[in-house]
N, C-alpha and C positions, 0 to 999 in steps of 0.2 A: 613649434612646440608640440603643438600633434605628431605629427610625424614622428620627432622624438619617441614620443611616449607610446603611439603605437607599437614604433620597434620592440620599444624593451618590453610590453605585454608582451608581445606576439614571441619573444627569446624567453619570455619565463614559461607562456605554454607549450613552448617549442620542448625545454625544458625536464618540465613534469610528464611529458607524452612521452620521451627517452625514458623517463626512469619508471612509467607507467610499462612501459615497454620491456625492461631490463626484468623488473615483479614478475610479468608474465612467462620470460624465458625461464627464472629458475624459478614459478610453479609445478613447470614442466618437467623440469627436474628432481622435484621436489626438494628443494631446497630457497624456498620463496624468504625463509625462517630469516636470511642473511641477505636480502635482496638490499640496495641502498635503500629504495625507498621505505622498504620495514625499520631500517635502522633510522631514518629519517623522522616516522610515524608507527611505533609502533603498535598502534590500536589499527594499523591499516588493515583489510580482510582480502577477501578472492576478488580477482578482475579475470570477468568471464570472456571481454573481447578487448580490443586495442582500443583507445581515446585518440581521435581525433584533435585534439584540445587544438593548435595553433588555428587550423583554418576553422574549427567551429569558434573562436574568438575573433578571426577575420571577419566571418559572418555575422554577428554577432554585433561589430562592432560599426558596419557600414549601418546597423540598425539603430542600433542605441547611440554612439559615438560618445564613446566612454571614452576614450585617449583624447577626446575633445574637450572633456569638462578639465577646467584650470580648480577650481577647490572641493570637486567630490569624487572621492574617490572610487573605483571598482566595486559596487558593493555586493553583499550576500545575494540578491539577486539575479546581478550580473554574471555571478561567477555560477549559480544554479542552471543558468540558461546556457551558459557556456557548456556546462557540463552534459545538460538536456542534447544541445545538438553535436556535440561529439557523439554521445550515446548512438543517438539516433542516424549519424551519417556510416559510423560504424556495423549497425545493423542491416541497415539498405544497402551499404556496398558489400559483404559479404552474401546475401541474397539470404540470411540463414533463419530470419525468424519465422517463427511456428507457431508463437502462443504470445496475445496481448492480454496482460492483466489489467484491471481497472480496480480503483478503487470507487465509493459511489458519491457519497456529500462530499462537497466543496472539488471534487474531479469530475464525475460526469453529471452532477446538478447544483444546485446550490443547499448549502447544508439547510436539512428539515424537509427543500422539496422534492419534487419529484421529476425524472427522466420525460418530458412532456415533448409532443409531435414535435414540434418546431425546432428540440434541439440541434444545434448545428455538429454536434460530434455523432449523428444517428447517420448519415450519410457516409459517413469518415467509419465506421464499425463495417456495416452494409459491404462498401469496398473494402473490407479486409476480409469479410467471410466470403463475398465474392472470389476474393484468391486465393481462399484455401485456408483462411490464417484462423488460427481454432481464438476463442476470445472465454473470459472467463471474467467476472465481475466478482470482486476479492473485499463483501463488505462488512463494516462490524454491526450493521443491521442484522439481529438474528430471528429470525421469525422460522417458525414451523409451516406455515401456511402459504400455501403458493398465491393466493390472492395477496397477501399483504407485500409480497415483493412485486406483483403487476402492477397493484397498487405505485409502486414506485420508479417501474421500468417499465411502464406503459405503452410512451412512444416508444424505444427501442421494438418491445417485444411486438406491439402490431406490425412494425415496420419489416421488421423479418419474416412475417405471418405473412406480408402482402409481397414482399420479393419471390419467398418460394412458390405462392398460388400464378406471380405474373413470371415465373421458371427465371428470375435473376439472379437468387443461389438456388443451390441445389446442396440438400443435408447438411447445413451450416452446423458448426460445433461448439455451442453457445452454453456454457455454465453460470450456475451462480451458487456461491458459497459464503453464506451468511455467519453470523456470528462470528468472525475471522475465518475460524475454519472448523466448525461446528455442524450445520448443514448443507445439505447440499442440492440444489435443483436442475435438472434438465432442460432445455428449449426441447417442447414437444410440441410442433403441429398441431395435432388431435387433440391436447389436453388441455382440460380447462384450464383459463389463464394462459397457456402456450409451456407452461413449467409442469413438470414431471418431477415428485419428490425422491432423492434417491437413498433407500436406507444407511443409515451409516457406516454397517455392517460390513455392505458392499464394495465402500468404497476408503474409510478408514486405513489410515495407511498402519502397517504392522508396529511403528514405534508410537502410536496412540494408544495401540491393546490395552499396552504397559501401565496406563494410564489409571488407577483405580479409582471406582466410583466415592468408594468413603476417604481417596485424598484431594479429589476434584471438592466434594460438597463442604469436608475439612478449610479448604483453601478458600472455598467462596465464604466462610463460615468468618474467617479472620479479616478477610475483604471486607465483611459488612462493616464489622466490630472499627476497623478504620476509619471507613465510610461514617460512620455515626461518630464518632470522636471529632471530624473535621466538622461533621455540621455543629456538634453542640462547640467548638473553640473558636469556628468564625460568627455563630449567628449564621450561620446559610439557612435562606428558607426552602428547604429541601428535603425532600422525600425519597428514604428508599425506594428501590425496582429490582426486586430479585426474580431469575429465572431458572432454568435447568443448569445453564453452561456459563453465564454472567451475573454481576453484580452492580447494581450504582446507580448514581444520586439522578436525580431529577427534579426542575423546579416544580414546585406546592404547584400542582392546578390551579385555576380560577380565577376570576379579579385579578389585576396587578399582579400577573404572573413576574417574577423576578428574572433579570437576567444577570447569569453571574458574571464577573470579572474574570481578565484573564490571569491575573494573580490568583484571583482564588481555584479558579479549577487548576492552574498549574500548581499548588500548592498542594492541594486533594489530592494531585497525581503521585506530587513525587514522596509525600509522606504515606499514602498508601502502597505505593512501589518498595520502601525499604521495609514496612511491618511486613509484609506479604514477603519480601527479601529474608529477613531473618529469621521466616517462620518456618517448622518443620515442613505442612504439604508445598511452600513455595520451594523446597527444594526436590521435591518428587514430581510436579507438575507443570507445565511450562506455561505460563501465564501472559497476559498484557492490560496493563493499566493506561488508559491514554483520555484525553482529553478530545470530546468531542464537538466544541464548539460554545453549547450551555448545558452539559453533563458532564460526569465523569464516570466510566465504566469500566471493570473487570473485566475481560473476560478470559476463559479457556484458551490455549492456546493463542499464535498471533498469527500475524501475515505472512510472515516465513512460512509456517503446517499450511497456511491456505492456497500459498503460490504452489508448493511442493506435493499438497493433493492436487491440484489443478493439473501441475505436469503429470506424475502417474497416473490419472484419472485417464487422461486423455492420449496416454502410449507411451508414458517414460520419458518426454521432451527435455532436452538439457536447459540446463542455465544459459549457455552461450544463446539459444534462441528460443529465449523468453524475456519480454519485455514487460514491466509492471510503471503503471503511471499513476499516481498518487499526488497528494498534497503534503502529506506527513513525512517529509524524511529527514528532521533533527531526531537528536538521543534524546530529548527529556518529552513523554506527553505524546509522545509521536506513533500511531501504528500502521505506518507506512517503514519506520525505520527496518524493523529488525528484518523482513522480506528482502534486505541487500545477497543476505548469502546465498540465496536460495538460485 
């Protein structure tokens, strides 16, 4: 019966990687518009390199033994991880990546802490700037002050601090871009904390210009006015937290701090996502409402502008060799999602 049922997995990824494949010839063409798979899916977007999908489910499947379970079937995370090491075998065989994005809570610490010596993905970074590979950390932590991000990238940043004094890299190319894609910090040697702030000015890409101050402040303006309607319809013991470029809820300080439900912040997200939908600055301003664990926050722009400053920031890097690693990639609540096209 396994064996069975491994086949017919392994013919349906076989499959999807054909017509993953067929997408990609007529992108090239430009004419993707008519590919089968668009006609199959059409909410499907750009595929920047080939899937793997058969053998990264072979692999996959010697680990998990999913064509071995008799009543559960393949599930959402089965098929996430399938999709992970296709990705990823894809990019190692082509030799082509150039830029690793990160996301920060619940990918490289746990949500609320912080990036601490011992992590075991700080050795795993280390060796990529070792080879060259530029790394940018893509979070919706927005803070102005470069302590407050050392505060949170602590072990990463001394660890980099002590490779280049012991000559293990040399000019490693290490950003951080907070607020999605709001601000932005350097790895500097010399500066305090090891981060360099860099003005926006500088690095703001030319479709942000466009961006006006009085329909940003407009937008976070309607953001609240939602924000506060959820907390007075469910009873949320919640406090606004307004800033320059964000908006959103946070539990009441103090005693019996509350923690929300996942219904209720998924709920806050997606009734603030359609006011902010159908409001006039939500259609001048490009926005992200998402759910971050026990908040819900606004803010300016998403992970798409921050992956997409990252690349230009750092010499124009394509899509094809850039890789962004996340927690967040469903449509509802999620700000890992919409950084697919980028």
């Amino acid at each position: 019966m396994a064996t069975a049922a491994h086949r017919r997995y392994a013919e349906i990824m076989h499959d999807v990687e054909e017509l993953i494949n067929d997408h990609i010839t007529q992108q090239k063409r430009g004419t993707h518009e008519r590919s089968k798979l668009k006609l199959l899916v059409p909410s499907v977007g750009v595929f920047f390199t080939p899937l793997f999908l058969e053998e990264a489910f072979n692999f996959q499947d010697e680990r998990r033994r999913i064509s071995s379970r008799r009543f559960v079937p393949p599930s959402f995370n089965d098929i996430r991880l399938i999709l992970n090491s296709a990705q990823l075998l894809s990019l190692v065989r082509n030799e082509s990546i150039r830029l690793v994005t990160f996301d920060g809570d619940v990918t490289l610490y746990d949500d609320g802490e912080s990036l601490s010596d011992e992590n075991p993905v700080i050795p795993r970074i280390l060796r990529l700037l070792h080879q060259g590979t530029h790394i940018g950390i893509v979070t919706a932590a927005g803070y102005t002050d470069a302590s407050r991000y050392y505060e949170r990238l602590h072990g990463l940043l001394d660890a980099v601090a002590n490779a280049i004094t012991d000559k293990e890299v040399e000019d490693p190319k290490l950003i951080v871009l907070g607020g999605e894609s709001n601000y932005l910090f350097e790895f500097d040697f010399h500066a305090e904390n090891f981060l360099k702030f860099v003005p926006r000015k500088t690095w703001m890409l030319d479709e942000m210009r466009e961006w006006q101050e009085e329909d940003i402040q407009s937008l976070l303006d309607v953001a609240e006015g939602a924000l506060r309607e959820c907390i007075n319809n469910m009873q949320l013991s919640a406090e606004i937290l307004r800033k320059d470029r964000a908006v959103g809820i946070i539990p009441v300080t103090g005693p019996g701090k509350q923690k929300f439900t996942r219904e209720q912040l998924e709920e806050t997200v997606l009734v603030t996502q359609q006011v902010l939908d159908l409001s006039s600055p939500g259609k001048k301003v490009p926005f992200c409402a998402f759910n971050g664990g026990n908040d819900v926050f606004v803010d300016i722009g998403d992970k798409s502008w921050g992956v997409l400053s990252c690349q230009r920031y750092l010499g124009g890097i394509e899509g094809s060799k850039t890789l962004h690693v996340g927690d967040q990639f469903l449509s509802a609540g999620a700000n890992d999602f919409k950084q697919r096209g980028e």
